[in-house]
C-alpha positions as CSV (number, residue, x, y, z in Angstrom):
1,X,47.5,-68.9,-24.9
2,X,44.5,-66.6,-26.0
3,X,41.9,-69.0,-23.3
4,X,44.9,-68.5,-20.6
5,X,45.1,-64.6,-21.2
6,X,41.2,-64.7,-20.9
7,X,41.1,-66.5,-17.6
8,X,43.6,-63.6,-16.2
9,X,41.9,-60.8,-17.4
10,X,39.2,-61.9,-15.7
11,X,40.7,-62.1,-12.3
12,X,42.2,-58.6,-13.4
13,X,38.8,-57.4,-13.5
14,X,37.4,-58.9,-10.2
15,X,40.2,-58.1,-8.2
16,X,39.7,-54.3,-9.8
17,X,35.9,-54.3,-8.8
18,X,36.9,-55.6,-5.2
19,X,39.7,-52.7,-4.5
20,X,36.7,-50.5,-5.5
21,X,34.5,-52.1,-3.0
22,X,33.6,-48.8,-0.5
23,X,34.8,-50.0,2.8
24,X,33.9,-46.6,4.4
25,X,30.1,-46.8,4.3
26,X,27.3,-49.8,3.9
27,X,24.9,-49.7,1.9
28,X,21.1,-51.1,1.7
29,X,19.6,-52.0,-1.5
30,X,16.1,-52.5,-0.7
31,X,12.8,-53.9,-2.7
32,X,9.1,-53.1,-1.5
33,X,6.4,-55.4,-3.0
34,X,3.5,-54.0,-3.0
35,X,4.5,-50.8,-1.4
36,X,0.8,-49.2,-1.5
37,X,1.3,-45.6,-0.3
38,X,4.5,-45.6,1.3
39,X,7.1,-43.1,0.0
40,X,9.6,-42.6,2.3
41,X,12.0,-45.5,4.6
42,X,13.8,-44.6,7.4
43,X,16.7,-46.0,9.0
44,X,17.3,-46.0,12.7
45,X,20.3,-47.3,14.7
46,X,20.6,-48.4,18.4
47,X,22.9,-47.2,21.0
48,X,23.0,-48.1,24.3
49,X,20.2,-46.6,25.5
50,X,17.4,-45.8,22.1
51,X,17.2,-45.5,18.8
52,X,17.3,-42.7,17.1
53,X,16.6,-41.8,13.2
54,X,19.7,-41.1,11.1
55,X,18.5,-41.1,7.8
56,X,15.5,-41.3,5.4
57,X,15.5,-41.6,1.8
58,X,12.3,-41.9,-1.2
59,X,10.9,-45.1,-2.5
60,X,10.3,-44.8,-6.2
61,X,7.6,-45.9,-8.4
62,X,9.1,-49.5,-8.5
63,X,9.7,-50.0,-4.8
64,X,13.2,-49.6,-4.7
65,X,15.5,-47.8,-2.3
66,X,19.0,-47.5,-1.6
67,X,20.7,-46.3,2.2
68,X,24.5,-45.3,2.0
69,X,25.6,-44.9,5.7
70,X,28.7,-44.9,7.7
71,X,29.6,-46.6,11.3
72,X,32.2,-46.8,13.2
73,X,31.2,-50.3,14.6
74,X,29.1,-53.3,13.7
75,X,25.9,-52.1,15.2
76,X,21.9,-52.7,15.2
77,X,20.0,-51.1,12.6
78,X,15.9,-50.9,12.2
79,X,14.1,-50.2,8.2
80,X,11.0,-48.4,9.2
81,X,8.5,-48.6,6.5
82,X,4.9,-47.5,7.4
83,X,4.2,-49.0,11.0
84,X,6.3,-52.0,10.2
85,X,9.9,-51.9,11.6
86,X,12.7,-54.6,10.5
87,X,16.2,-55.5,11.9
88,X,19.5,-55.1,10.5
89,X,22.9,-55.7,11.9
90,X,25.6,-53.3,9.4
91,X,29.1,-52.3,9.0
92,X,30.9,-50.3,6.7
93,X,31.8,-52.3,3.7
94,X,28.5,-54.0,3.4
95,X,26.6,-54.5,0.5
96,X,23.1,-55.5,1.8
97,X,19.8,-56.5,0.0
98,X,16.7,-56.3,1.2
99,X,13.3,-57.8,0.5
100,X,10.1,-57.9,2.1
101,X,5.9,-57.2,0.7
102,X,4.1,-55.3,2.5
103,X,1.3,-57.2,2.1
104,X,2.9,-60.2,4.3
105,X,0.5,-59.9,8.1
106,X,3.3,-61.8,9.5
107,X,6.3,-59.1,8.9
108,X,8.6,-61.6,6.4
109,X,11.5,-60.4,4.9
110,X,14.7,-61.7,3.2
111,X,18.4,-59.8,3.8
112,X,21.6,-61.0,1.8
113,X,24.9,-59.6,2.3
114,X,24.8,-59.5,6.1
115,X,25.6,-62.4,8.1
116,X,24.7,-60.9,10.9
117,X,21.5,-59.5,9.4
118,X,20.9,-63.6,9.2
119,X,21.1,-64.3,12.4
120,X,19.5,-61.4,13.9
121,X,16.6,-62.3,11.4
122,X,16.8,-65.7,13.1
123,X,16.6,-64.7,16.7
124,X,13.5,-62.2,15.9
125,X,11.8,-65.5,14.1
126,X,12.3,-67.1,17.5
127,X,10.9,-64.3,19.3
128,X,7.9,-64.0,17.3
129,X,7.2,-68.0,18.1
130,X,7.2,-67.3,21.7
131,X,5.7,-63.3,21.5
132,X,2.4,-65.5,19.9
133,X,2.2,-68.1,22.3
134,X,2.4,-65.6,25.8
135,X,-0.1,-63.5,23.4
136,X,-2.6,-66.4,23.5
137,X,-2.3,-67.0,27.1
138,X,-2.8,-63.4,27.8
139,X,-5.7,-63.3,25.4
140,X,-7.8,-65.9,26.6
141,X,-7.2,-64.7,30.7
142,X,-8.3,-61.1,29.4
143,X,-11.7,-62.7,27.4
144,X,-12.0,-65.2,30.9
145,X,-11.6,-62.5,33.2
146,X,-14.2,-60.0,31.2
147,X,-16.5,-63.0,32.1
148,X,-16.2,-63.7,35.0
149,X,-14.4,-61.5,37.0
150,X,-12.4,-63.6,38.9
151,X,-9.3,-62.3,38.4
152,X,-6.9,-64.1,41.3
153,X,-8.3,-67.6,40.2
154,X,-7.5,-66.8,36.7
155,X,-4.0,-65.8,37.6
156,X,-3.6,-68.9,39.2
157,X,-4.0,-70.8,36.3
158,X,-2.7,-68.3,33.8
159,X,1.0,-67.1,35.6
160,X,2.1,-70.4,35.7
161,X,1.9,-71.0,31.8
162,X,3.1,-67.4,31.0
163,X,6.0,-68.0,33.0
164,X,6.4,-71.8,31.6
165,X,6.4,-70.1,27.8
166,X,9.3,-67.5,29.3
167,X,11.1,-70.2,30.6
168,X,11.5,-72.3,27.1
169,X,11.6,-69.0,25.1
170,X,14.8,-68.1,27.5
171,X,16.0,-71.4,27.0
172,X,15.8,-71.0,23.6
173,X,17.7,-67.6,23.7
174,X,20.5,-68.9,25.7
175,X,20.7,-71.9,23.4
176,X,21.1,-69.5,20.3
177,X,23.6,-67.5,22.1
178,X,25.8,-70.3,23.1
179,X,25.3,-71.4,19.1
180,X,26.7,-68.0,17.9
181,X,28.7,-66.3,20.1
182,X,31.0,-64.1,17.7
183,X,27.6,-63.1,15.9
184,X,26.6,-59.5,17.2
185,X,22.6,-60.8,17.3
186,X,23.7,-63.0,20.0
187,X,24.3,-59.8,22.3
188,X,21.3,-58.4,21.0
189,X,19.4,-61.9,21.8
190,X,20.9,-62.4,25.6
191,X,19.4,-58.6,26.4
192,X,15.9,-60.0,25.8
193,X,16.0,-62.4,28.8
194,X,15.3,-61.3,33.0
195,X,18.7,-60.8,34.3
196,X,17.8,-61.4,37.9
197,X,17.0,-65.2,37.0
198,X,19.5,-65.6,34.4
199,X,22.6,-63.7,35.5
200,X,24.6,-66.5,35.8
201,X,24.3,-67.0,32.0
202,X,24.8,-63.2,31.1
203,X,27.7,-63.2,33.2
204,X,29.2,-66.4,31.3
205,X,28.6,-64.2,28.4
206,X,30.6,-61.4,29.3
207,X,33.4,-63.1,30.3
208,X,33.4,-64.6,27.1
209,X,32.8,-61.3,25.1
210,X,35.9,-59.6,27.2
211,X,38.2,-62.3,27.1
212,X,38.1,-62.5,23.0
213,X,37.3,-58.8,22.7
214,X,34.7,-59.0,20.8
215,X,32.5,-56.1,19.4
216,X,35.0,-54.6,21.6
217,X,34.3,-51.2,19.4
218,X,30.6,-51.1,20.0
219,X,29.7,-49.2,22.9
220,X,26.5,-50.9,23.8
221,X,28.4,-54.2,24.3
222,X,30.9,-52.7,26.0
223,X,28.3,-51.2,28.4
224,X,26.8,-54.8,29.4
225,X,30.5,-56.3,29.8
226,X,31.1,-53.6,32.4
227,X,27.5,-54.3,33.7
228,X,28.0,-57.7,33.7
229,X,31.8,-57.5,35.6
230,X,29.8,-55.4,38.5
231,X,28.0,-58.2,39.6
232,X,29.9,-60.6,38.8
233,X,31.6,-60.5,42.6
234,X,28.0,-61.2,43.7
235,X,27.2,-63.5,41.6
236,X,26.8,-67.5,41.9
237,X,29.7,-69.0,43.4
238,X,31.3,-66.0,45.3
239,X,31.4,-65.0,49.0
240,X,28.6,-62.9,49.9
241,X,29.6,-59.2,51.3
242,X,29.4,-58.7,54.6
243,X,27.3,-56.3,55.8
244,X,25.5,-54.7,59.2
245,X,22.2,-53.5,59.3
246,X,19.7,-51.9,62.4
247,X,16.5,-54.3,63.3
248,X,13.6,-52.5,64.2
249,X,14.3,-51.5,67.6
250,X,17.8,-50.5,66.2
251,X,19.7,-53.3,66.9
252,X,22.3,-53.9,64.5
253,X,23.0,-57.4,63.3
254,X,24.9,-58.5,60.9
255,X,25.5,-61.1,57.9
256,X,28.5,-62.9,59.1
257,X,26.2,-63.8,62.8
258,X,25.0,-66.5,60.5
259,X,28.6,-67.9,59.7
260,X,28.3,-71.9,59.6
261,X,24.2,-71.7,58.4
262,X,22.1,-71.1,55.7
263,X,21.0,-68.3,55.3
264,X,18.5,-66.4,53.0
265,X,19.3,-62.5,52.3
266,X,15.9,-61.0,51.6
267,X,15.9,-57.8,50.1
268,X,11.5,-56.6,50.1
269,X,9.7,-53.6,51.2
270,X,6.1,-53.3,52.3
271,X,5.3,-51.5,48.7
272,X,6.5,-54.2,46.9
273,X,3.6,-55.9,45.0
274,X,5.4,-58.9,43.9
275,X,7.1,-59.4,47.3
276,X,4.1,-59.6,49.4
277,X,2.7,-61.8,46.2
278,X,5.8,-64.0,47.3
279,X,5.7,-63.8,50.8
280,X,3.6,-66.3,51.4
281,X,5.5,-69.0,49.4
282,X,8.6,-67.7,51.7
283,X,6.6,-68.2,55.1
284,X,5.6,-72.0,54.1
285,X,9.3,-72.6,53.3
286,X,10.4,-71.3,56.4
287,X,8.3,-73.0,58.5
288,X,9.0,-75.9,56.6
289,X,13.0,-76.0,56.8
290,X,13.9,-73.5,60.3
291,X,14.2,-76.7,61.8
292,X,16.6,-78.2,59.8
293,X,18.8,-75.3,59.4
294,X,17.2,-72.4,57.1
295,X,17.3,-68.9,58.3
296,X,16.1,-65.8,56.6
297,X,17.3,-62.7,57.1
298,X,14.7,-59.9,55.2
299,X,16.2,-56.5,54.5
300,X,13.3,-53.9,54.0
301,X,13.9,-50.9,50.9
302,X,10.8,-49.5,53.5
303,X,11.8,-45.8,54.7
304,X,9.5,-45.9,57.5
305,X,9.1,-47.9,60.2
306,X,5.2,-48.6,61.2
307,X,4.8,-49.9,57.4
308,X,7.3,-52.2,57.4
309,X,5.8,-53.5,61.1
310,X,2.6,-53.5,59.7
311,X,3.7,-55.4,56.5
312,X,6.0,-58.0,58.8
313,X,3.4,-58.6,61.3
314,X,0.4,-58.7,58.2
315,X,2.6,-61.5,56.3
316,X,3.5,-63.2,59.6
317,X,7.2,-63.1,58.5
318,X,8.7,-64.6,61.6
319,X,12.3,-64.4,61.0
320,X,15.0,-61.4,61.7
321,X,14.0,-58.3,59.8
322,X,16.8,-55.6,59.3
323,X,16.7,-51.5,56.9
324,X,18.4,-49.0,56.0
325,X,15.6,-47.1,55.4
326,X,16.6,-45.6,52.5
327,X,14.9,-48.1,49.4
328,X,17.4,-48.1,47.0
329,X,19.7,-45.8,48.5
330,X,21.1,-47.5,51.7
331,X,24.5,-49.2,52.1
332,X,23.4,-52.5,51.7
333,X,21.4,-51.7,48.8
334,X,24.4,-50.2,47.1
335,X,27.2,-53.0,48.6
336,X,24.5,-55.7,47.1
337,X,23.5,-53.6,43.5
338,X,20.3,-54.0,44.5
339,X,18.1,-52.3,41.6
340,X,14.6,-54.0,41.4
341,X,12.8,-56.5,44.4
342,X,12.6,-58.8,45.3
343,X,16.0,-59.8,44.8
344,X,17.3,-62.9,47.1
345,X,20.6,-64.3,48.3
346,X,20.9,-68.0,49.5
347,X,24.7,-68.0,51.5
348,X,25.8,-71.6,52.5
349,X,27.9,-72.1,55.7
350,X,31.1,-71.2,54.2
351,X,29.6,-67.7,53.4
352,X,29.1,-68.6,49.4
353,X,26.2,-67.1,47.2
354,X,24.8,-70.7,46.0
355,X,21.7,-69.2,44.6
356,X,19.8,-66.2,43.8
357,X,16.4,-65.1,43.2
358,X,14.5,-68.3,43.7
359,X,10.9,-68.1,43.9
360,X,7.7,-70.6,44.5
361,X,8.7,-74.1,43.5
362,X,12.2,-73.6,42.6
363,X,13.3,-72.3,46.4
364,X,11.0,-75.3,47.5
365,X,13.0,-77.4,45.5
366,X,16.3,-76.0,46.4
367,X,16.1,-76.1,50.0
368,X,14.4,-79.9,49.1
369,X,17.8,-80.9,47.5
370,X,19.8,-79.1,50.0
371,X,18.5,-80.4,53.3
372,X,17.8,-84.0,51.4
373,X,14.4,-84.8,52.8
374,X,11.4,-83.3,50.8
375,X,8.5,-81.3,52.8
């Protein structure tokens, strides 16, 4: 009878402590080894558009530190301490430990309390698998290049495998997000990746985030669902806009004159660096494919004419050229949330986006598959 009064006197006690549990703050119990000559940790916390400092408190002579805090919503959190900076993911009720020596080149740390502190953790030990390799491709073009000088050969050889190691690593993100969806890192992880190449993905995303509402308090989330809905109309899979634009010699033409073809919507501009770097790739693809039904219709951001001649005539871009003349700012650039170029639509016959933003091998390989017989 006595063991059986023990045994609830006990649960007494830990249901006591856990209706004492703080639910309207979290807190960070923190442990520095070898802390050196830092003092002072601050904690930072993201909204959707920086991160700001919100707090700070002492370290003391054993490396211990303690953060009580309060926030509406699960949200992103940063420990800065000295030049180092480590991510958090908090909400009120929390009870969070945290770990790392400063002495550690490679950043380690160890968080407990926070499963979302985990996974964030696990997404930033992914990223710093990938952040190594492109920084030992970039390394060796720089030491190459300061010897010989021969800086478009080197690129050449080096884009390629920077781009390969942004392919896996986005892979790799996407693969992680699909893996933990309800964890808030996963939002956090599918912000790292180029939306122009992988907005089919993001979208996904979003219509999974809105249609569970989740992190449906968290403002920053909420910002890249309605982000994420905006182009959703334009994305893979939907009927392009239509639009009408003036040629050169101010002639209008319009989208739906290509009804029943393919057609690529090319939105460039004569200042565009990385369009003219792609125009040549477009011009071998044309000539490759006009005869079997690809058309290209290139929409300038120019807002002058003899530039955008010059640049059409320069490249040899042989197809219809249409503008606003207003770079960001025209009709078409707004009907078509056009916000960075070079941004590309490929329309089938029925008028449906089937692909967007293909580039080099992979709109070689697209028009390949499409038109069935390889260049």
């Amino acid at each position: 009878m006595r063991i059986r009064s023990t045994i609830y006197s006990v649960i007494a006690l830990v249901l006591v402590l856990a209706s004492c549990k703080d639910e309207s703050v979290f807190k960070i119990a923190g442990t520095l080894q070898n802390p050196g000559k830092i003092k002072k940790v601050y904690l930072l916390e993201a909204d959707s558009t920086q991160i700001n400092i919100v707090d700070s408190v002492a370290v003391n002579d054993a490396g211990k530190f303690e953060f009580k805090h309060s926030t509406p919503f699960a949200n992103l959190y940063k420990l800065r301490i000295g030049t180092s900076i480590f991510d958090l993911i908090a909400k009120n009720g929390d009870v969070i430990e945290f770990t790392t020596n400063l002495n550690d080149k490679m950043g380690a740390y160890v968080v407990k309390g926070s499963e979302n502190s985990e996974k964030i953790q696990e997404f930033n030990k992914l990223s710093l698998v990938y952040g190594a390799l492109n920084g030992k491709v970039v390394d060796e073009y720089q030491t190459k290049l300061e010897a010989t000088g021969k800086e478009d050969s080197l690129l050449k050889i080096y884009r390629p495998l920077f781009a390969k190691n942004m392919e896996s690593y986005s892979n790799a993100v996407l693969k992680f997000v699909n893996d933990n969806k309800n964890a808030l890192a996963s939002f956090y992880a599918i912000s790292s990746i180029e939306p122009m190449r992988y907005e089919k993905e993001m979208v996904t995303y979003a219509d999974y985030l809105k249609e569970n509402g989740t992190f449906s308090d968290n403002p920053a989330v909420q910002h890249y669902v309605r982000q994420m809905m905006a182009v959703k109309p334009l994305s893979i899979g939907h009927k392009a806009p239509d639009f009408t634009s003036m040629t050169i010699d101010d002639k209008p033409v319009k989208l739906s004159d290509y009804k029943g073809k393919y057609v690529m919507i090319d939105f460039w501009a004569s200042w565009c660096g990385p369009c003219r770097a792609e125009n040549p790739n477009v011009v071998k693809a044309y000539a490759a494919f006009k005869d079997k039904g690809f058309n290209i219709l290139g929409v300038s951001l120019d807002v002058g004419k003899p530039e955008w001649a010059q640049a059409i005539a320069k490249d040899k871009l042989t197809w219809t050229h249409v503008s606003d003349l207003k770079r960001f700012e025209g009709p078409t650039e707004f009907l078509y949330h056009i916000e960075a170029i070079p941004t590309s639509y490929i329309i089938d016959p029925q008028g449906i986006i089937v692909a967007k933003n293909l580039s080099g091998t992979a709109l070689t390989d697209f028009l390949n598959k499409t038109f069935s017989k390889p260049i």
